[in-house]
Each structure stands twice: as C-alpha cells, then as structure tokens.
N, C-alpha and C positions, 0 to 999 in steps of 0.2 A: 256727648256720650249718650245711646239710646238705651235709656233707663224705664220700665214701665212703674209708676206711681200705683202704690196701691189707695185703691179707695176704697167707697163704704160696701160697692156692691162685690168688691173682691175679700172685702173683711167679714160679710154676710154668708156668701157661697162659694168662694175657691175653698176646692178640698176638701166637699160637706158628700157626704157619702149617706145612701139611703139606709136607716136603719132597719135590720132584723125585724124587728118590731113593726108590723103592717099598719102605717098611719102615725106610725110616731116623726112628728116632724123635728123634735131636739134629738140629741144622743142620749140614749136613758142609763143612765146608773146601774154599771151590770155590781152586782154584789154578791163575787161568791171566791174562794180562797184555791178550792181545787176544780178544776176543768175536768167533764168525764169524759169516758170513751162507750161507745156501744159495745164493743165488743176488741178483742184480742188483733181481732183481724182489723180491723180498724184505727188501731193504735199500733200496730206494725207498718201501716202502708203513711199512715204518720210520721212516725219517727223513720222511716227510709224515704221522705219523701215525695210519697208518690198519692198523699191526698189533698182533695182540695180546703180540706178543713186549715187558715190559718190560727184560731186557737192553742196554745200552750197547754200543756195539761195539768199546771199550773201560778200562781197570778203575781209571782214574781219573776218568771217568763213574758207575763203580756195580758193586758185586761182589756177587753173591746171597748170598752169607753178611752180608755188612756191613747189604745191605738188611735182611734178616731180625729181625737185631738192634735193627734201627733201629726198624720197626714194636713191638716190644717194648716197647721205651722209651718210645714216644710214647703206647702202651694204656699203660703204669703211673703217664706224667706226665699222660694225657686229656689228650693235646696231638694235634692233624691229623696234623703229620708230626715226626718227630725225624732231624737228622743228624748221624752221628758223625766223629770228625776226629783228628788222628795224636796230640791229646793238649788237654787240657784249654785249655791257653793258646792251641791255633789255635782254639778254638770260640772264642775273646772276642776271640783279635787280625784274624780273620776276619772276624767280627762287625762290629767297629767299622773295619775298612775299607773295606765296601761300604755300611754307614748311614752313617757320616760323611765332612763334607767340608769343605772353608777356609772357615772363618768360623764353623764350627759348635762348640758348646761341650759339653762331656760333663760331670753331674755326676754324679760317683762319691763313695759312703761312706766317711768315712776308715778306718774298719777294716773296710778288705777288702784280700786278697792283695796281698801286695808288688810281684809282677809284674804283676795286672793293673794297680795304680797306676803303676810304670815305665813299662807300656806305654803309658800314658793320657800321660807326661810324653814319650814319643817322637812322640806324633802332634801334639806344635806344628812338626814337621818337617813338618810337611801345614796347617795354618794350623786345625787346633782347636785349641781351647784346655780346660784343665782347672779345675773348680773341685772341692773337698774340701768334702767338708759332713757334720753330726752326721746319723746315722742316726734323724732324727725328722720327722714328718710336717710342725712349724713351718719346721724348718731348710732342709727342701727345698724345702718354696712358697717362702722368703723369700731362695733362691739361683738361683730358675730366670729366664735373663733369656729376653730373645726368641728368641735364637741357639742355645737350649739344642733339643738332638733328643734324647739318651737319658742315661736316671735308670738307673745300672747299682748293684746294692746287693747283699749276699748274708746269707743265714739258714740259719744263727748265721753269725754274719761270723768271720773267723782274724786276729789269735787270741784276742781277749777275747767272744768269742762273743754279741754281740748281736745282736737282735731286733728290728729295727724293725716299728712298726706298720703294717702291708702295705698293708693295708686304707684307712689313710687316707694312707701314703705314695703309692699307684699314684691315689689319687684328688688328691692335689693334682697330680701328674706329667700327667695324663691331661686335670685342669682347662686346663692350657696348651699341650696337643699336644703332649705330654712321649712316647715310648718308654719302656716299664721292663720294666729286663731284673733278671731273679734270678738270683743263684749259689745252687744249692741243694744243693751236694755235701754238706756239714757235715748236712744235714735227712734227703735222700733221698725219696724218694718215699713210700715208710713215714713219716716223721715230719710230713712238709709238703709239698704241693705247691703253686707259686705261683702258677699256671694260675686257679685256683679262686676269687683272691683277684681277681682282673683283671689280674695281670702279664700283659706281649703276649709275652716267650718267658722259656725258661727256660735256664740252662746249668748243666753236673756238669764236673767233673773227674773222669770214669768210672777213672779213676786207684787215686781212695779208695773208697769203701763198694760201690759197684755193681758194681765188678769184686770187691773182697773180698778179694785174695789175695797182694799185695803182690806180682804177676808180670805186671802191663801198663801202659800208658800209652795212653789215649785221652781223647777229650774228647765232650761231649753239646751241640746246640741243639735245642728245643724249642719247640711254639707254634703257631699257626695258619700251615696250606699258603699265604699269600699273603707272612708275612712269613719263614718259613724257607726257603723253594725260592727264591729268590733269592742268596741264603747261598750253599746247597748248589749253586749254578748257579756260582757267586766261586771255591769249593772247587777246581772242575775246573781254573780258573786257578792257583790259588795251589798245588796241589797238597799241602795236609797233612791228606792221605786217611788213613783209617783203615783198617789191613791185614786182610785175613781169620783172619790166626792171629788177632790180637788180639779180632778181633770176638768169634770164638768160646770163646775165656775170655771174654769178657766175660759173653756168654750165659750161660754156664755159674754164674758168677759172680751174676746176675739172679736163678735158679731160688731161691736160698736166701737171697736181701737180708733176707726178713722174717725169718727164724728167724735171721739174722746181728746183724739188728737190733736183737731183743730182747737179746739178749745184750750187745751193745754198750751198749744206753740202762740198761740194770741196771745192769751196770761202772761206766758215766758218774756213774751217781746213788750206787751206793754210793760207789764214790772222792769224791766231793764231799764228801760229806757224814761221810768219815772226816778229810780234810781242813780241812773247816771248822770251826775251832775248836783246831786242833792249836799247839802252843806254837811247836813249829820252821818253822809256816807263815804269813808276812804277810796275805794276803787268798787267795781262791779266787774264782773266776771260772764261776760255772756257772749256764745260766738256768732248771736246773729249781730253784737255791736261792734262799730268798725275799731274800737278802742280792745277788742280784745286779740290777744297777736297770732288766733288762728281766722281771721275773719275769714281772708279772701278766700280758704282753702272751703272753711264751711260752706260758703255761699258756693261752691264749685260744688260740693259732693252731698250736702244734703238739700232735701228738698223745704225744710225748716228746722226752727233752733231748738224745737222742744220746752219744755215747762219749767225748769230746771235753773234758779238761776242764785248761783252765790255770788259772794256780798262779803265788804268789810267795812263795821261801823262805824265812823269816828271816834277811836277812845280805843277802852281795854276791856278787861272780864266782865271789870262790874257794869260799865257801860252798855255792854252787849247785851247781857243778862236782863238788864233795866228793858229793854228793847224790847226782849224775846216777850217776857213776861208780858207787859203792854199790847202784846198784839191780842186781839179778841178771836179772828177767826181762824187762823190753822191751828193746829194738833203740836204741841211740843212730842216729837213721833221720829225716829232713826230713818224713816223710809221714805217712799215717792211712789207719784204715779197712779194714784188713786185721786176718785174724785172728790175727794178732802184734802184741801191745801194741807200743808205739813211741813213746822219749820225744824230744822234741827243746828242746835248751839254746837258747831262740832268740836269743839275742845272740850267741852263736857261731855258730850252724849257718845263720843266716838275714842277721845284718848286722852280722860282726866286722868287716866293711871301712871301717863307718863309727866317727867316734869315740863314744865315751861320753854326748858333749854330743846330738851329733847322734842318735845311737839315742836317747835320753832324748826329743828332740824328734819323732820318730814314735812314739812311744809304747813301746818296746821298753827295757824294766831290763836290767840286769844278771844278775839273780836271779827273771827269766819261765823258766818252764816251761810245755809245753803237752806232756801227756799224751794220748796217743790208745790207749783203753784196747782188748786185742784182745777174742777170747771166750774168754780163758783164765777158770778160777772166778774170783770175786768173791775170795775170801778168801783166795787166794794172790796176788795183785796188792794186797790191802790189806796181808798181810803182809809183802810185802817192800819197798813204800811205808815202814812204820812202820820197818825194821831199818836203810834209807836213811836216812831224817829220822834218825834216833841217830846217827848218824853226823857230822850235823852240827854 
C-alpha cells in the first residue's frame, strides 16, 4: 500500500501559510470577538460572495489563527479541510448531531471511549438507536441494518488498544451506504492516517498527542470539503469553537508530533515488552506485541504502536492501587499524549460509580492500568515500573 509517512519536516511546514503580519514567522493570536467591515459596500460583496476577504464578521464564524491550524491538520491528515472544536467530544457530539436523525442507527465499537459510548446512549433521546459491535470486519457487515448511517470505530481504540481491519471494515460499511468515521487520537497522523484507507472523515482529540503538552483541550474533524463544512457550518450554532489561545499551542504542539512520536512508540514498545512476561503482571495489552490478537493487522496498517500501553496486575483493587501509588514518575492523570508519563487506575479514575459486576461487564477489572508513557528515557520509566511491581 503506497502510504506517504509523515515526518518532522512535514510536522514543521506542510500547511504553514505566510502570516498577515510581515516577518511573523509563528501564527500570532489574533484576539478580537467581532470582525469589521470598511464599509457597506464591502460587507455586501462579502456576504454575496464576491470578496476576496475570507474573514467572518464574526469569531464564532472563524478566527485566523484557528483557521490557520486547521489547514495544518488537514495537510498532515491529506484530508480537504479540517475543523477544530472546544474539545474532542464536541467534534463527535457535533458530528453525530447534524449526520443523525430518528430512526437512524449508529454502530459504534465496543472498545471505544466511554464518553463517546454515553453519548451514543443519549441520542435515543432523539429516536437513534445504538448498536455495539466487535471491532471486525464480520461483525460489522453482520450488524448493519438498513437504518444504520455511521460505522464510528477508533485505532488503537481505549483502553485495550485494538486495531480493526480498516480496510475491509470501511469496505463492508461503504458496501451499504455505511459513513465511517475514525478516532485516530491513540495513532496520530505519524502512526496512521485513515483517510488513506477510505474512511470519509477522521476525528483526534487534539487534547492528547497533537497538542503534546498536557495544557489544552480541543477536538479535530477531518475529511473531504463536502462532508466536513456542513459540520463546521452546525459549529457556528452549537457554538463549541475552538479559542485562538488554544489553537496556537496546538500549532505549536504540531511542529514537533514526529520527534514526540518517536519517542513516545519507543517507550510504548519498550515498556511492553518489559511487561510482558513479568511475574507481578497478568496479561499486557499492546498491538506492536505478537501476544496481542490484533498484531498482524497492526503491523500491516500502522507504521508504529504508539505510547500507550495497558496492563493487568497480578491481584485485585488493593494490589493495583499498591502499584499505582509506588510509581514515582508519571501523574496519577485520566489523560495521554503529553510529554509527562501519566498513569490512570481505570476502575477508579474512569468508573468507580459503577459496581464491580457492572465494570466487569464493559470490560473494565479491577487491576487495569493504562499507562501513557511521556518522552521521559526508556530506562528510567522501566526502572521505576520494576521498583512499583516489588512492591506488589
């Protein structure tokens, strides 16, 4: 498959456009709420079209730094356009309220984000309906009825990180006038992009890895100008715009994804692979390891496994917890993707509210961890993994 890898000098200058500002080599913080007009006449050949001003007239229409970022994104994902939104979950809850409607059915992967599933159990408040299905190419032809409009799935999905087969998933979804949409935060555009494979858009939670620095919140859609500018047209309603401060760490954040990346899919693969096999650890979860049962597909469609690697300890709550505590360098932290490791207990951190039985039946132990490893070295993250597990 002829795939172009993005690298550093594509994360530096694809899609970096000269600024307004004469000599400003960053995109600078435009900071203003309403956009003017010169005159009458000029706000008429606007609003019909026929000026060359892109500008909104105003900034929940469009902010020139936000734009700026946006073209960024959509050169790194070779998507038409990309628009950015006040945080990951308005890109999918956005998403699926201007594609869906009563009667229509959404099949989503069982292991994908908690919230995008809640949000998917909130819209039978609107008359769709949800169905859950295994992340495999049988399972989705064999769920999609007539009613179904979007196959939503993500690679590596959270937290047990699979990989469905893209390729033949977006081809049975597309067999029946299926939508499919990818979550590609876990991948990134360095790892995978699902544009390439035939998904019709794409979404990030620009939160984790694209932003980098565990200091923003935004969200990504991606995809061709006919099915994203409708979206982005819903946004101006719904209002969960994406601010100019945020844009520009984001940007910022962009410039160095590939050199962050490496570092991150090294971490990933050595911590696996210190992990797998260790006496104080039940199974590991990682799909660059041949022991995980999306391997071979991984190693076919991404170009690496990413940072990302859950885990189950030997034992139960308190065990786990003994563990977490013990570790010296990451962040007891929900999130990923920044250059601070960050571990998260997900039965605590994610769904203490539910009981034991009930987290057992989505899938969530007692004794899960999901490690998101930062760019700290390799062998001070594996050393004080090892001095934790003693502990146990």
């Amino acid at each position: 498959m002829d795939r172009k890898r993005i690298n550093s000098t594509a994360c530096v200058h694809e899609g970096a456009q000269r600024s307004h500002i004469d000599g400003s080599v960053t995109v600078p913080i435009v900071h203003s709420a309403p956009f003017s007009f010169e005159s009458t006449r000029e706000l008429r050949e606007f609003m019909e079209g026929r000026s060359i001003r892109k500008q909104p007239e105003y900034g929940r229409m469009g902010n020139p730094t936000v734009a700026a970022v946006q073209t960024r994104i959509a050169a790194l994902e070779g998507a038409e356009q990309a628009t950015l939104f006040s945080s990951g979950m308005a890109a999918v809850t956005t998403l699926f309220l201007w594609y869906l409607k009563a009667g229509d059915r959404l099949l989503l992967t069982n292991d994908s984000y908690r919230r995008t599933r809640d949000f998917s159990y909130f819209l039978s408040k609107f008359g769709v309906e949800l169905d859950l299905v295994e992340p495999t190419a049988t399972a989705v032809e064999a769920a999609i009825r007539p009613e179904t409009r979007i196959l939503f799935t993500e690679i590596p999905s959270n937290p047990y990180l699979r990989v469905p087969d893209l390729s033949a998933v977006i081809k049975a979804a597309h067999s029946r006038g299926v939508m499919t949409v990818v979550d590609s935060t876990f991948a990134t555009p360095v790892n995978f992009r699902p544009l390439e494979v035939g998904a019709d858009l794409v979404t990030h939670s620009a939160t984790k890895y694209l932003g980098g620095h565990n200091d923003l919140i935004a969200g990504v859609l991606a995809g061709r100008s006919e099915m994203v500018q409708p979206v982005a047209d819903f946004l101006t309603t719904l209002g969960g715009i994406c601010d100019p401060n945020t844009a520009f760490l984001l940007e910022r954040g962009l410039k160095t994804l590939d050199l962050r990346m490496q570092r991150h899919n090294l971490n990933g693969r050595r911590i696996a692979e210190f992990l797998d096999g260790h006496p104080k650890i039940e199974r590991v979860f990682y799909p660059g390891l041949p022991t995980h049962p999306d391997h071979a597909t991984a190693r076919r469609l991404l170009y690496d496994f990413g940072g990302v690697v859950t885990f189950l300890v030997r034992g139960g709550l308190e065990e786990t917890a003994r563990f977490v505590d013990h570790l010296r360098i990451p962040r007891l932290a929900p999130s990923l993707g920044g250059v601070e490791a960050l571990v998260d207990h997900v039965a605590l951190m994610s769904f203490w509210e539910l009981s034991a039985e009930e987290r057992r039946r989505v899938g969530v132990l007692d004794n899960l961890v999901r490690y998101a490893a930062g760019i700290e070295d390799p062998e001070d993250l594996i050393a004080d993994l090892d001095q934790a597990l003693a502990a146990v």
